[in-house]
C-alpha positions in Angstrom: -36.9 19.5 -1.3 -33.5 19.1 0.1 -30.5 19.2 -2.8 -29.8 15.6 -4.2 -25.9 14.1 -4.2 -25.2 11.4 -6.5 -23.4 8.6 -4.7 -21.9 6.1 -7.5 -21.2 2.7 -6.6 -20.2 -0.6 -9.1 -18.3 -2.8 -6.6 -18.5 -3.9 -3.1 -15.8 -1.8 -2.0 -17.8 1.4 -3.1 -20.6 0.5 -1.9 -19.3 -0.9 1.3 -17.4 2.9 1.6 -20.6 5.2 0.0 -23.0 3.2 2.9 -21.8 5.1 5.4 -22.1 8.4 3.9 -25.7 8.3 2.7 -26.3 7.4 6.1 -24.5 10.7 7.6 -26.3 12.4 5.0 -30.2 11.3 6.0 -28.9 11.9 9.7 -27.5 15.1 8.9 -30.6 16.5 7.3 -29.3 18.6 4.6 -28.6 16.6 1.8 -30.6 13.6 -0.2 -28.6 11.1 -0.8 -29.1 8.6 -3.9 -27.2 6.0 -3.9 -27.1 4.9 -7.6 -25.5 1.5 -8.9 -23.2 1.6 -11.9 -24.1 -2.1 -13.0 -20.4 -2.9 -13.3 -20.7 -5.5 -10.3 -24.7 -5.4 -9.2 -24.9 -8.4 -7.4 -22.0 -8.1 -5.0 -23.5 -4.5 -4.6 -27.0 -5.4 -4.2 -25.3 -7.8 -1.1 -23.2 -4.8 0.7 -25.5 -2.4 0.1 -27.8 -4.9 2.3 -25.8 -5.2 4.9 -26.4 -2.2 6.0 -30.1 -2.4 5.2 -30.6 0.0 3.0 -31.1 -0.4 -1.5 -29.7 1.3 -4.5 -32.3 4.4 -5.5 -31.1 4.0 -9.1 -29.6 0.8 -10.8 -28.4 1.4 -14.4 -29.3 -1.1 -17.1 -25.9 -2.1 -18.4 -26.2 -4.0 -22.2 -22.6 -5.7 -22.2 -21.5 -8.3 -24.2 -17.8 -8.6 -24.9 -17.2 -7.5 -20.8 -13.9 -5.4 -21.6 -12.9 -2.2 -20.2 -13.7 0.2 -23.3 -17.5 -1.6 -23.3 -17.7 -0.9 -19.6 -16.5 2.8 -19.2 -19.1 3.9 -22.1 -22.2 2.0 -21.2 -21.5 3.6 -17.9 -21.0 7.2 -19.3 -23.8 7.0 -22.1 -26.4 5.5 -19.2 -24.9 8.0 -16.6 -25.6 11.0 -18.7 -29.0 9.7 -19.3 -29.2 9.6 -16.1 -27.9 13.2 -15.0 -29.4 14.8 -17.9 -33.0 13.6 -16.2 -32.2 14.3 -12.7 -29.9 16.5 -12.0 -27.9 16.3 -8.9 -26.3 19.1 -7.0 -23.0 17.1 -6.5 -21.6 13.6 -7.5 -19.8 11.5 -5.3 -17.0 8.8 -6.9 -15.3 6.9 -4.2 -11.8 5.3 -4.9 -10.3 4.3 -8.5 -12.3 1.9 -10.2 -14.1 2.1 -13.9 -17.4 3.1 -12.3 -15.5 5.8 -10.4 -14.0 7.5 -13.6 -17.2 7.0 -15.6 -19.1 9.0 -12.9 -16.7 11.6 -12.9 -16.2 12.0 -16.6 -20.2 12.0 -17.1 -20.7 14.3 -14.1 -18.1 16.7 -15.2 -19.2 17.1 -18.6 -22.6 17.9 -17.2 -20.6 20.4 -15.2 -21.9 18.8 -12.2 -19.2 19.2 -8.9 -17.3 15.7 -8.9 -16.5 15.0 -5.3 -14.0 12.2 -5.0 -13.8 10.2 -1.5 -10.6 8.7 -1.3 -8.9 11.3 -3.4 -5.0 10.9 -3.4 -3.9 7.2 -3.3 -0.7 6.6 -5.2 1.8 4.1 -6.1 3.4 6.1 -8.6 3.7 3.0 -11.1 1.0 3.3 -14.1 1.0 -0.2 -14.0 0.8 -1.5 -10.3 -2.3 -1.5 -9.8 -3.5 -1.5 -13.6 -5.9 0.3 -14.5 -6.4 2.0 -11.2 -3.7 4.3 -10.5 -4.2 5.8 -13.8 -8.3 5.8 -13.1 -7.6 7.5 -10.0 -5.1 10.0 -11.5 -7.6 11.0 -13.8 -10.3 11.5 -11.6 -7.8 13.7 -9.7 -7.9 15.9 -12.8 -11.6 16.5 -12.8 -12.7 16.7 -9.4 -14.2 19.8 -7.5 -13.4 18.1 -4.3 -10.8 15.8 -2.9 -11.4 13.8 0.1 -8.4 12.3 1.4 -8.2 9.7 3.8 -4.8 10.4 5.2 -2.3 13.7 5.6 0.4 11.0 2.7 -2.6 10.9 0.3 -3.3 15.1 0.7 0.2 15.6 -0.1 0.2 13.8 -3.4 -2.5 16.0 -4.2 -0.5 18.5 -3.2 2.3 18.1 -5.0 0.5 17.4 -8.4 -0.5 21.2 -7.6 -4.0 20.4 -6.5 -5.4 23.9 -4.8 -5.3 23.2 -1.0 -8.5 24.8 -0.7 -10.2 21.5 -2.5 -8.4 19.3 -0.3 -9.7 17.6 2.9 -8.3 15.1 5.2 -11.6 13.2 6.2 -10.0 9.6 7.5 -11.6 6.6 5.6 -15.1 5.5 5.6 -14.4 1.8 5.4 -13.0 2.2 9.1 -16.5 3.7 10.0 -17.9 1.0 8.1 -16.0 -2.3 9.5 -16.6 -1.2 12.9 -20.7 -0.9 12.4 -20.3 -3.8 10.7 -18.5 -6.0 13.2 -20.1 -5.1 15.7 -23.5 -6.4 14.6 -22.2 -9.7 15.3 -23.9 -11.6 12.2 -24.5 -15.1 12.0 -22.2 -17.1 9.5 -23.4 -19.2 6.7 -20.8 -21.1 6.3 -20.2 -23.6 9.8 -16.2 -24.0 8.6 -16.0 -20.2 9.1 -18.2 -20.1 12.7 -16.5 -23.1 13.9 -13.1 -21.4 13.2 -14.7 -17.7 14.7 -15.6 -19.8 17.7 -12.5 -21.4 18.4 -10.1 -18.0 18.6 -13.3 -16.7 20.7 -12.5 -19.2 23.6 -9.7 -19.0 23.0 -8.9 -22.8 21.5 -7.1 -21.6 18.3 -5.6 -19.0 16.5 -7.5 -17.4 13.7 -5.1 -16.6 10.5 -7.2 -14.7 7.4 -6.1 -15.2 4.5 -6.9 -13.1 1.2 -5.3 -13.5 -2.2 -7.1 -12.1 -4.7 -5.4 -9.9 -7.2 -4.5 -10.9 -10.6 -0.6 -10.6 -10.1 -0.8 -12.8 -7.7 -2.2 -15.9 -9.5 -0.4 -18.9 -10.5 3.4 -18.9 -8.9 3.0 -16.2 -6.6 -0.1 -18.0 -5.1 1.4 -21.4 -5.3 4.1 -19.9 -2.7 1.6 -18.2 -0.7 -0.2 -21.4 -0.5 3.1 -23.5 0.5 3.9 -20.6 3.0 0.4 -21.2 4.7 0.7 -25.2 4.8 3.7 -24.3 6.5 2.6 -21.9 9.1 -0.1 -25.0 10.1 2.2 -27.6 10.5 4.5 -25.4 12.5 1.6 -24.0 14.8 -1.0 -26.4 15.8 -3.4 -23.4 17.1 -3.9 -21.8 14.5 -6.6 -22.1 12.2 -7.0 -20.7 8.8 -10.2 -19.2 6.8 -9.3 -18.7 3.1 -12.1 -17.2 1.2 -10.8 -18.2 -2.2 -10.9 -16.2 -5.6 -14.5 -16.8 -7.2 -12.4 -17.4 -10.5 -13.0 -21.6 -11.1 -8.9 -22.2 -12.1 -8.0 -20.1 -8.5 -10.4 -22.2 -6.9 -8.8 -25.2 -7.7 -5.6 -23.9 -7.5 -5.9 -23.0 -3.9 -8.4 -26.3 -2.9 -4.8 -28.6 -4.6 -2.1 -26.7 -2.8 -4.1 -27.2 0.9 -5.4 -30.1 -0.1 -5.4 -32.2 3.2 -4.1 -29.4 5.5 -6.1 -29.8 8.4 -7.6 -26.4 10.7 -7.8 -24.7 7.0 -11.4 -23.1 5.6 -11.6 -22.7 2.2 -14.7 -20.8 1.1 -16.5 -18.8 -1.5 -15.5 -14.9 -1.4 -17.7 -14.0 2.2 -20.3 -11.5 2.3 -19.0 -8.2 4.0 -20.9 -8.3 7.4 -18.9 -12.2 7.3 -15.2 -11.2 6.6 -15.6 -7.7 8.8 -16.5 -10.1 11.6 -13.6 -13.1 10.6 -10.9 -10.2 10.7 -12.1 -8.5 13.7 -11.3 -12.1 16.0 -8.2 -12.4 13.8 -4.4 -13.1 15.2 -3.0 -11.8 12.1 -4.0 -11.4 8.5 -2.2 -12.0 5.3 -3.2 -10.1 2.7 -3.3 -8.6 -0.9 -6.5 -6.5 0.0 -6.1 -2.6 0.0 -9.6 -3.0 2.0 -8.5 -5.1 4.7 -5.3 -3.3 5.0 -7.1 -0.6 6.3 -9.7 -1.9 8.4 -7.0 -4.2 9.9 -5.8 -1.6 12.5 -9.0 -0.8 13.8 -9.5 -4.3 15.1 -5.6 -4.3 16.6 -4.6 -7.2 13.7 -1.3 -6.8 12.2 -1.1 -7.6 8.4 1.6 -9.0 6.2 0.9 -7.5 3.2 1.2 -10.0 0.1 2.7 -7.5 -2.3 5.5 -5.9 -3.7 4.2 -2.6 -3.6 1.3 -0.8 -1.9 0.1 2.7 -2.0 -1.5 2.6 1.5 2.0 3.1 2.8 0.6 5.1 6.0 0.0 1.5 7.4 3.7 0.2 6.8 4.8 3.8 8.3 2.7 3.4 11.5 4.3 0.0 11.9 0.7 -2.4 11.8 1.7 -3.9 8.6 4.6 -4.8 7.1 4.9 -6.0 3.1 6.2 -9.3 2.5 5.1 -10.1 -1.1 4.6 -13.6 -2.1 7.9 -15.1 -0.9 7.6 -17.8 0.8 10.1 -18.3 3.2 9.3 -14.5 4.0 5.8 -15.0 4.6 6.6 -18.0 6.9 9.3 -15.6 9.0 7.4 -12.7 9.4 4.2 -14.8 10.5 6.3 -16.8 12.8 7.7 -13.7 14.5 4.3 -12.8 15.2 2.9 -15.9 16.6 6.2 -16.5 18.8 5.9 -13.5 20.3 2.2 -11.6 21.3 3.9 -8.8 22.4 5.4 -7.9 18.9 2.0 -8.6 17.6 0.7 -6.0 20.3 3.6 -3.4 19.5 2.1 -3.1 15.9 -1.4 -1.8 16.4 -0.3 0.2 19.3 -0.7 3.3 17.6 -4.4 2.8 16.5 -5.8 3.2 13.2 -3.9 5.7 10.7 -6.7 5.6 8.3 -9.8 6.8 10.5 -11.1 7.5 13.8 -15.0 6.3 12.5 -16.2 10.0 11.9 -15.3 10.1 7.9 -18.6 9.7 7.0 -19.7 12.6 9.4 -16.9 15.0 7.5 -17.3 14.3 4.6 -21.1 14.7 4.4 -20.0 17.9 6.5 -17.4 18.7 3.3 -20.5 18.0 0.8 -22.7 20.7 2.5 -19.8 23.2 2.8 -18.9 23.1 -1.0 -22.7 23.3 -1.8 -22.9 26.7 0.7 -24.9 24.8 3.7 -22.6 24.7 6.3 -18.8 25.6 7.4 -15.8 23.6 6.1 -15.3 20.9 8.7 -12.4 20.5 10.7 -10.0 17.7 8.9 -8.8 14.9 11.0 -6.0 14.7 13.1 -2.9 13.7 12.0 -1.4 10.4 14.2 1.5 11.3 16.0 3.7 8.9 14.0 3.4 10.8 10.6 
């Protein structure tokens, strides 16, 4: 029987990033991966999860009722430890910052099980941008046996909150490894606004602009001007073309359906499954953006992104020079868009220097990371730093 890891996933974001990594693992041959979902978010990762054809080993039967944070973190911990107390894993894998990725690590560490956290390092250095999840993913920092960081920045905050060097590897981020399986699958869309749109910047008929607007400090005002800021941008341009995959929160919806109400070129759907917006972004001119995900997955496909905040902690991007933070003003947004789409050789200037968050081999080092910590194999060689850092 080969030692079994623990990969945790509640969201599509974990799951989307742990996908990858089970499958290094079953190619590798010397670890058996489970993939276990947390119930925070089952359906959404049921659906990424599937998109890469494979199913959760374990899903844990949440009981929630009020839907808050406290009722969340200790269903997860009390069904967690039910679960570890069963079926004991060698090592537990937590990817990123959310309240499925400290309830693994708190349950797994008081099982004294090695916590291994994938994405280890992200911060903004403000408790409460992003709320809750800079303080999740400082705490996870605390407990975990390994760190795997996805850039040289994100090592050096470990670093300098004194985490031993020995526990710290730069591995590069699964997602990129993830997007570019995805993409290249070439899925058929559902929705015929969205393949219409796809089609068009194929032939090269249009322009393809994604837009994302999802977190919570950006709704109301701050989306109203994003929303004025994209009417703008397709009056100005008449190429481009516009796929919004709107919040699944009813008042957002309307909010964003009444400010492009009767904008033409414009797609306004349902949040897209993964193997859909991988593929939008890759055929993308640009991308605007509040999504840490896409952010990082942007390079890879050679799409600069204007970030819609006021603050991001996946700084290597800005530093590289293929995104550039214009939070939600709107005459900004407009600018910075228009400087693009005036002139393709700016556009091509951003993404020159590829990807700083992955070369599509994280998965490969950090199952390599995994065996080395659980005496299988020889630490594996981190990955290079870009020659802008």
């Amino acid at each position: 029987m080969l030692p079994e890891v623990f990969l945790i996933a509640g969201t599509r974001p974990e799951a989307i990033k742990l996908a990858p990594v089970a499958a290094a693992m079953r190619a590798a041959g010397r670890l058996s991966p489970v993939l276990v979902a947390s119930g925070q978010h089952p359906t959404m990762v049921t659906q990424a999860l599937a998109a890469f054809d494979v199913e959760a080993d374990v899903t844990l039967p949440l009981e929630r009722v009020t839907g808050s944070q406290p009722e969340l973190l200790t269903e997860m911990i009390k069904q967690l430890d039910a679960l570890l107390a069963e079926r004991t894993p060698k090592a537990v894998i937590v990817q990123g910052d959310t309240t499925t990725t400290l309830a693994g690590a708190m349950a797994a560490f008081w099982r004294r099980i090695p916590v291994v956290h994938l994405e280890a390092g992200l911060r903004s250095g403000d408790l409460d941008s992003p709320f809750p999840e800079e303080a999740n993913r400082k705490l996870v920092g605390q407990l975990a046996a390994l760190h795997l960081a996805p850039t040289a920045l994100a090592a050096t905050n470990l670093l300098d909150e004194s985490v031993s060097p020995a526990s710290v590897l730069i591995t590069g981020n699964t997602v990129v490894d993830a997007s570019l399986e995805i993409a290249a699958k070439e899925l058929p869309f559902e929705e015929p606004g969205v393949a219409a749109a796809v089609d068009a910047a194929t032939h090269g008929e249009a322009r393809l602009v994604l837009v994302t607007a999802h977190r919570r400090e950006s709704w109301g005002e701050p989306l109203e001007r994003i929303l004025r800021a994209v009417r703008r941008l397709v009056e100005a341009y008449p190429d481009v073309r516009v796929v919004l995959p709107a919040h699944a929160n009813p008042a957002v919806r309307a909010q964003v359906e009444a400010g492009l109400a009767g904008v033409p070129r414009v797609t306004i759907t349902d949040p897209l499954p993964y193997p859909a917006l991988a593929r939008v972004l890759s055929h993308a001119y640009l991308t605007l953006t509040d999504s840490g995900g896409i952010q990082e997955e942007a390079p890879s496909f050679k799409v600069p992104a204007l970030v819609l905040r006021e603050v991001t902690e996946r700084v290597e991007s800005l530093h590289a020079g293929c995104a550039k933070l214009v939070g939600t003003d709107e005459d900004l947004i407009v600018a910075e868009a228009a400087r693009l789409l005036d002139d393709p050789m700016l556009r091509e200037s951003m993404t020159a220097n590829g990807n700083p968050y992955g070369d599509g081999l994280a998965s490969q080092r950090t199952e390599q990371a995994v065996a080395a910590m659980l005496g299988l194999s020889s630490a594996p060689t981190p990955m290079p730093s870009p020659s802008y850092a």
